[in-house]
Structures are given as C-alpha cells and as structure tokens.
N, C-alpha and C positions, 0 to 999 in steps of 0.2 A: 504493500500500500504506500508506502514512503516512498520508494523507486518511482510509484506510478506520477505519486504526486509532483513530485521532482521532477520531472517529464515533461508532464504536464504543464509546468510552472515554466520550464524551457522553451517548451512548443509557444506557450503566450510569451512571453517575454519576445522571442525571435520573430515571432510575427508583429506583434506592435511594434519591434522597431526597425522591420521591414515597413509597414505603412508609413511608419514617421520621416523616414528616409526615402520614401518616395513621393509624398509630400511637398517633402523640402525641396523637392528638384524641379518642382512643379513652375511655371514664369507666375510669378506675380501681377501680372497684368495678362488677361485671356481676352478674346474676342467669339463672341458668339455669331456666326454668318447668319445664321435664321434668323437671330432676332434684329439684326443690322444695327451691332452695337457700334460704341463709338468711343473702344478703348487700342492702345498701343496692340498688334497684334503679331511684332516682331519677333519677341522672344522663345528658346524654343532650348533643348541640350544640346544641338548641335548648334548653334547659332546666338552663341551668349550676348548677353546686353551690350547694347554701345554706353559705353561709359560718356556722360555728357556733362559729367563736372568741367569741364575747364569753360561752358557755355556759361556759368554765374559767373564767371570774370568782367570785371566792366570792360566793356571797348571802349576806345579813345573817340571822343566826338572827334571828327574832320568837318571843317567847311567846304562846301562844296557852290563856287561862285556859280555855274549852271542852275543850282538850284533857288537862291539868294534871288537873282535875277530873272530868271525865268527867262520862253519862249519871247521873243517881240511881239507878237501874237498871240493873243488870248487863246491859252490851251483848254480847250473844253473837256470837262466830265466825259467819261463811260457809265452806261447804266448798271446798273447791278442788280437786275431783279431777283430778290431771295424769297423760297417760300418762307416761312415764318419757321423759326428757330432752325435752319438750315447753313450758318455762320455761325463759325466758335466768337466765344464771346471776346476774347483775342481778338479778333480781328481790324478793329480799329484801332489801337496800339501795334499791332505787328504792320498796318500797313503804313503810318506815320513813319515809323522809325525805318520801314523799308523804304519809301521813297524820300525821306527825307521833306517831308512836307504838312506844318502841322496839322491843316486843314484836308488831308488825303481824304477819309471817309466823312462822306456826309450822307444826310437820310431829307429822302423828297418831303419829307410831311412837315419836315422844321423848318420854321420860320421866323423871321423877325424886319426890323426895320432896313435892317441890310443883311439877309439873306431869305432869298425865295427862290425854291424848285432847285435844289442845291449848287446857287450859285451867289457869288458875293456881290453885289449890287456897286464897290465900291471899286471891284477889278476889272481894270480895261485893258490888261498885257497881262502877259505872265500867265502863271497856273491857276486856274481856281478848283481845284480839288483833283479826286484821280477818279475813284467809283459814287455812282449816286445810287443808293438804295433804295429798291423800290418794292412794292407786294405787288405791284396792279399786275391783273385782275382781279383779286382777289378784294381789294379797296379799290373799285377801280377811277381809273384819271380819264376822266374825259374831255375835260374844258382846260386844256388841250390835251388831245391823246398825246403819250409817247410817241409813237411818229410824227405828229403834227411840230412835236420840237425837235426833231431831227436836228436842226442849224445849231442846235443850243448843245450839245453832245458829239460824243465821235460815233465815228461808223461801227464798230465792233461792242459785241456786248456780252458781259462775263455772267454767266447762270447760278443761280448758288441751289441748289436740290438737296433731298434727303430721302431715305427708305420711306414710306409712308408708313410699317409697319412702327416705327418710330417717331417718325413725324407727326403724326395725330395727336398720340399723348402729350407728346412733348408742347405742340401747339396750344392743346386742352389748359395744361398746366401753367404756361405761361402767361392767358389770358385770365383764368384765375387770380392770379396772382397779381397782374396791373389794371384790371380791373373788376375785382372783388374781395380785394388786399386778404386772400389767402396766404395761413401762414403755412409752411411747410406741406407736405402732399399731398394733391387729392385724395377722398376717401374713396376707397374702392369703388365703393357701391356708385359715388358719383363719375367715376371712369366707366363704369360699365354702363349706365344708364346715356351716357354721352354716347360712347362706343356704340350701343345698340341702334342709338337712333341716327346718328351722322355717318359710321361706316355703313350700316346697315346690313343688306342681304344681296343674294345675285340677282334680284330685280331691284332694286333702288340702294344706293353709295353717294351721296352728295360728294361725303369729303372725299373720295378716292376721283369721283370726276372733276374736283374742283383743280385736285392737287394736277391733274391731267391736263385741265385743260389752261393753268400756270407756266407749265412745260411749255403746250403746242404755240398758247399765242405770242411768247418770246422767240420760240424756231424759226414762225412763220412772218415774224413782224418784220415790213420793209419801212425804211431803206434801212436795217441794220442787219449784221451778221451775228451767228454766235461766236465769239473765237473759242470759250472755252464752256462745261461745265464744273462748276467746282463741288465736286461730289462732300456731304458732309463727314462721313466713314472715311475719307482718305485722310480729311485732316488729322486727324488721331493715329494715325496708324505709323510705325515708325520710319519704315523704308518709303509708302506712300504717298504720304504727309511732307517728305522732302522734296521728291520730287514733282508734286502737285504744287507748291511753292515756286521752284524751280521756273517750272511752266509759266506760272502768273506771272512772273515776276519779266520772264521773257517776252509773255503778249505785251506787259505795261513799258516794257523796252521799249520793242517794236510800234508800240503808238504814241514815243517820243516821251515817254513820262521819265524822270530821273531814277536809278536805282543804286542804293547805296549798300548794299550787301551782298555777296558773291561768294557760290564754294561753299564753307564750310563755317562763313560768318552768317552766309545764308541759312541754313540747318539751326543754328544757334540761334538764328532770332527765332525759326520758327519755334524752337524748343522751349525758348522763356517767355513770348507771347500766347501762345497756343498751347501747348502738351502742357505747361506747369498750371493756366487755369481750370485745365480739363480736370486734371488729378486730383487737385485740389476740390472737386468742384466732389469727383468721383469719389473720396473719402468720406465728405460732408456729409454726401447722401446714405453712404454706406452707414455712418453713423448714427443716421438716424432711423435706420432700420427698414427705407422705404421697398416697396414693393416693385417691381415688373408688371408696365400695364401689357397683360394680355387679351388676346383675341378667341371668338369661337372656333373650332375647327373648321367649320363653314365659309364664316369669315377669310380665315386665313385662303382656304380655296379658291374662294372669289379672285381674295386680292393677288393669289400667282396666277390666276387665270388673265386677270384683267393688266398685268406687266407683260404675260406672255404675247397678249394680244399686243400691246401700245408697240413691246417691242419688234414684232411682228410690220407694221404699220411704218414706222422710220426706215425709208427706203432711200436715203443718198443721197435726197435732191436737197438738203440745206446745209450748209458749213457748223461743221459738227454733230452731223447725223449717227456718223462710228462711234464717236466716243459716246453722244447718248445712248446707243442700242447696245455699249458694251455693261454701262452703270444700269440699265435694266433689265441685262439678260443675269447681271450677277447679284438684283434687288431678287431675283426669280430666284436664284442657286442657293 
C-alpha cells in the first residue's frame, strides 16, 4: 500500500508538472481567427518574441524645414472613411509623430470658428492635415456629398474596416458609452437583445448590410480611388501590423505628404503608438473580468455566408479590389 501510494504521488507530481511546463511555453498573447481578434498573433516556440525594449528609448526630435514650411500649395486632406471603432485608438498620435505634422488627423464632424469639414479656414499654402475621418454613410453627408468636395481632398482614399463579427459589439459598446455614459461592459443580456434585433437572421441583418454597404459606397465613389484598406486585425498583429504601417506610410509618400520615420524607427512608432495602447487597453478588460460578445450559430452562418457572397461579388474593376476580397475571404476563414 505504501509503494502504491508512492507511485501514485509520483504519477501526480510528474504530471502536474508536465502541464505546468507546458503552460509556460505557451505565447502570452494568442489570437483567435474565428473570432477576428485583435491581439499580437506572432508568437509561437519556434519563433520567439521580438524583443522591443530599445523602442521606449526617446528619439531625438529632428526639424524637418519641408515640413515647417510646407507645399507652396495648399496640400489637401485624404478621406479616411472608418467604420466605427475600426482604428486603434493610437492612431492619431502614431500619425502626428509619423508625418511630423501636429494637425495630421482630423474628424469631419468637428468644428469651430476656424475649422470646418477638416480643414483650417486660416491655411492658404502648406498642409492642412493628412486623413479626414469620416463614417458616411453611415451619418450620412449630403449637403455636400463627399464627391461633390472632390477639389477640397486628394484623389486617393484610405479605408479603415473591421470583422463584423467584432465590429458590432465593439460598435454596441462604444455608443453606450458616449452616449448613455455606460460604465464598464455591457450587460449580457443587453448584447444579446441588440445582437438579436440589429444582426438578426438570414432574412433580415440591418447591421451586417449597413456594415456592407460602408465598404461598396467608398469602392465605388468617383472621382476617388481606394489606395489602400487598412484592415483593423493587422494592426495588432506583430509581423502584420509592421508592414501595414509600412504600406500607409508609403501611399502618404507617394501623395506628397512628409514622413519622418523609416525601417525600424518605423516599427517602433508603431509599437509605442498602437500595440502598447492595445495591451494596455487588453489587460484593463481582462481585469475586469469582461465577457466575449457572442453570436447564435445561425447567426454566425449567415454572416460567413453573406462575406462569402460580398467576397464572391469584388471582381477587379476598382483599385483595391485584391486586397479587399483577400480581408474577406480571411473574415470567412
């Protein structure tokens, strides 16, 4: 009996600290594809973490007389239509300090004596901003459409999207919160009662056609192009996240806008602007113990049915048609 117990006591012992040890090896930050999370999803045993301490080092400000002085010419805004909460909250601090410009992001809806429909009333050379943020259709701008200000903008125009299977709640929640001074998470029951009525079923989806038809009518709007989508899942993601940066930062080149960070000082803005609110943000929550809004399995049916269709549907004729039927075919995967 003593031998057995002994054994016994071995057989547990070894096993607990086989799981504890497997555990451990585990990445600390995981990314879930089905639920179209929006955490770092690099990490892995063959593929250890990038160490990114030496990115909290300050950088040395440089003046940069191109940017001081600006265009001789009134450089106009690019649009930036975002579905709603589809932009790290970074983003207006990562795009300041990347072009070097303090007034880089601005949002259509603000307003004052000198600034209307994101431009400064008091600039007649030079930059006045880099993206203007926009929802519409969703708020929509009619007196004057977006195309009818064509002159007042550049030609190219940068997308900002999200999963929808994330996108909803997250939408849900935010408006709670700036308008029904919600403290901390919705209650279940008021996710699902939203969820029921605004996703719906396979005959009736408001939000999934709205979120749809936010896409088509920035693809399809003249005189502008898409240059780019800026998927919301890439920015978080460690290897994605860089070179989604990368990208932007090369449309904003290429449309004459200033950029002050390149390589690996690139990577590092995006890492202290973006990933460290994200974490931070992703602790918060963790802490307070919040839930996963999820969906019926019906639901969820729908909605890969109804991405496999859209994606289905993007057939080549707009600038940037690949890359959105690639962010749809992988919201589907």
């Amino acid at each position: 009996r003593i031998f057995l117990r002994v054994l016994i006591s071995c057989l547990l012992l070894a096993f607990y600290t086989g799981v504890v040890k497997r555990q451990s090896t585990q990445p600390l930050l995981t990314h879930n594809n089905k639920s179209g999370g929006n955490i770092i999803s690099a990490n892995s045993e063959s593929s250890p973490p990038k160490d990114w301490s030496h990115c909290l080092e300050t950088r040395t400000n440089e003046t940069h007389a191109d940017v001081a002085a600006g265009p001789r010419d009134k450089k106009e805004p690019l649009w930036l239509p975002a579905y709603p909460t589809s932009l790290p909250e970074g983003y207006s601090s990562f795009l300041t300090e990347l072009t070097g410009l303090s007034s880089a992001s601005k949002l259509y809806y603000r307003s004052s004596k000198t600034l209307k429909r994101c431009h400064n009333l008091n600039i007649k050379s030079g930059f006045d901003g880099v993206t203007c943020e926009i929802v519409h259709p969703i708020i929509p701008c009619k007196k004057p459409s977006p195309s009818a200000q064509a002159a007042n903008f550049g030609n190219v125009v940068l997308v900002a999207l999200r999963n929808p299977l994330t996108a909803f709640p997250s939408y849900h929640q935010e408006k709670a919160e700036k308008y029904h001074n919600v403290k901390g998470q919705v209650k279940i029951e008021e996710w699902i009662s939203f969820r029921d009525q605004y996703v719906g079923n396979s005959t009736h989806s408001p939000l999934f056609q709205e979120w749809k038809e936010f896409i088509l009518e920035w693809r399809n709007m003249e005189p502008f192009h898409v240059a780019m989508y800026l998927r919301h899942e890439e920015w978080a993601d460690e290897t994605k996240g860089v070179e989604l940066v990368k990208k932007f930062a090369q449309v904003l080149s290429e449309e004459g806008f200033p950029i002050q960070y390149h390589g690996d000082d690139l990577a590092c803005l995006w890492y202290k602007n973006i990933i460290q609110p994200i974490l931070q943000k992703k602790k918060k929550h963790e802490d307070e113990g919040r839930y996963i809004p999820d969906y019926t399995a019906g639901q969820k049916d729908f909605l890969e049915a109804e991405l496999e269709k859209f994606a289905s549907e993007i057939d080549n004729s707009r600038p940037g048609d690949e890359q959105l039927r690639d962010i749809l075919t992988a919201y589907v995967e």
